[in-house]
Structures are given as structure tokens and as C-alpha cells.
C-alpha positions in Angstrom: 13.2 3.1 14.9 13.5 0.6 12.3 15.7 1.3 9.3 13.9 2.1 6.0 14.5 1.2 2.8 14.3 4.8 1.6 16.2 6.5 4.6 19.1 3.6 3.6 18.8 5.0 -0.2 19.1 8.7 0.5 21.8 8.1 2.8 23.4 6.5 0.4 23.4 8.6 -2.5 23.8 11.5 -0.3 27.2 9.8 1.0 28.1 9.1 -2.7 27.3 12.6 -3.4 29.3 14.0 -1.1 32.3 11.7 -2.1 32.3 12.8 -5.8 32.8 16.5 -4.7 35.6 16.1 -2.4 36.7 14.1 -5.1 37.2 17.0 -7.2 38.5 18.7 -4.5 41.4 16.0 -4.1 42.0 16.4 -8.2 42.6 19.8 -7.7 45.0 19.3 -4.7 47.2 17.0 -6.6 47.3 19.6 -9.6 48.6 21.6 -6.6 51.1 19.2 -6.0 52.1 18.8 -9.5 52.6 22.4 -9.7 55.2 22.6 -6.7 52.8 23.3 -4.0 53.3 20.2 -2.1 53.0 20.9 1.2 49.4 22.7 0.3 48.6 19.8 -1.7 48.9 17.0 0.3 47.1 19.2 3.4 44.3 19.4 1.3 43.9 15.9 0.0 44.4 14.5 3.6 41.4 17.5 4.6 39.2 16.0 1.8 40.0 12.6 2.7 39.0 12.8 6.7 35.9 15.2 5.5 34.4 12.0 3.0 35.3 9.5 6.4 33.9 11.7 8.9 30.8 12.8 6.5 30.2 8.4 5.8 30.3 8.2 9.4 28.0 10.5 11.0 25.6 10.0 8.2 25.3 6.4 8.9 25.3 7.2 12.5 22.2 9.3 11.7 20.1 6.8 9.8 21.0 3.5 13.0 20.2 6.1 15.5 17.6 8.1 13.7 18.8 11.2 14.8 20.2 14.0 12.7 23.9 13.9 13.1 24.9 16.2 10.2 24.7 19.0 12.4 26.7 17.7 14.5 29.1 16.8 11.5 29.6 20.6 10.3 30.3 21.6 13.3 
């Protein structure tokens, strides 16, 4: 299945989506941090961080293979 210039777009934003809310997530672990919790803190920013990789990867995985692979992701 050749790649579409619309299935490229939404995987796109939906990867940029995605990123912005673990984002937030990340903020909130270094107030964590900040507050003295730094053990919790830096658990959860490394969490967030591997969720955005793993989240990029399976959705490009999905779109070169044309198969759904964010099922497979929230598993």
C-alpha cells in the first residue's frame, strides 16, 4: 500500500499530539523533582520520555506497513 499524503499528515499531527501531552506530563515530573521527590520525578520523566519514542515508532510503523499498530502499542 502506497503511502498517502493524508495518512502521512494525520500521523503526524497525531505523533505531535501525543508529544505535547507527555510533555506536560514531564513538566509536572520535574515540579516533582524540584519539590524533593526525585526519585518519583525522574521515573516519570524517563516513563514519558520512552512512551513519546515508543508511541513515534509504532505509529510510523503503522502508516509503512499499513497496519494498525497502536494496538499493539497500548498494550
Amino acid at each position: 500500500m502506497p503511502l498517502s499524503p493524508r495518512d502521512s499528515f494525520d500521523a503526524v499531527r497525531d505523533v505531535a499530539v501525543h508529544s505535547v501531552e507527555k510533555a506536560s506530563d514531564i513538566v509536572d515530573n520535574a515540579a516533582d523533582i524540584i519539590r524533593g521527590d526525585v526519585g518519583e520525578g525522574i521515573s516519570g520523566i524517563v516513563h514519558n520520555s520512552v512512551d513519546i519514542g515508543t508511541h513515534a515508532v509504532a505509529t510510523v510503523k503503522s502508516i509503512i506497513t499499513g497496519n494498525d499498530a497502536d494496538s499493539d502499542a497500548e498494550a
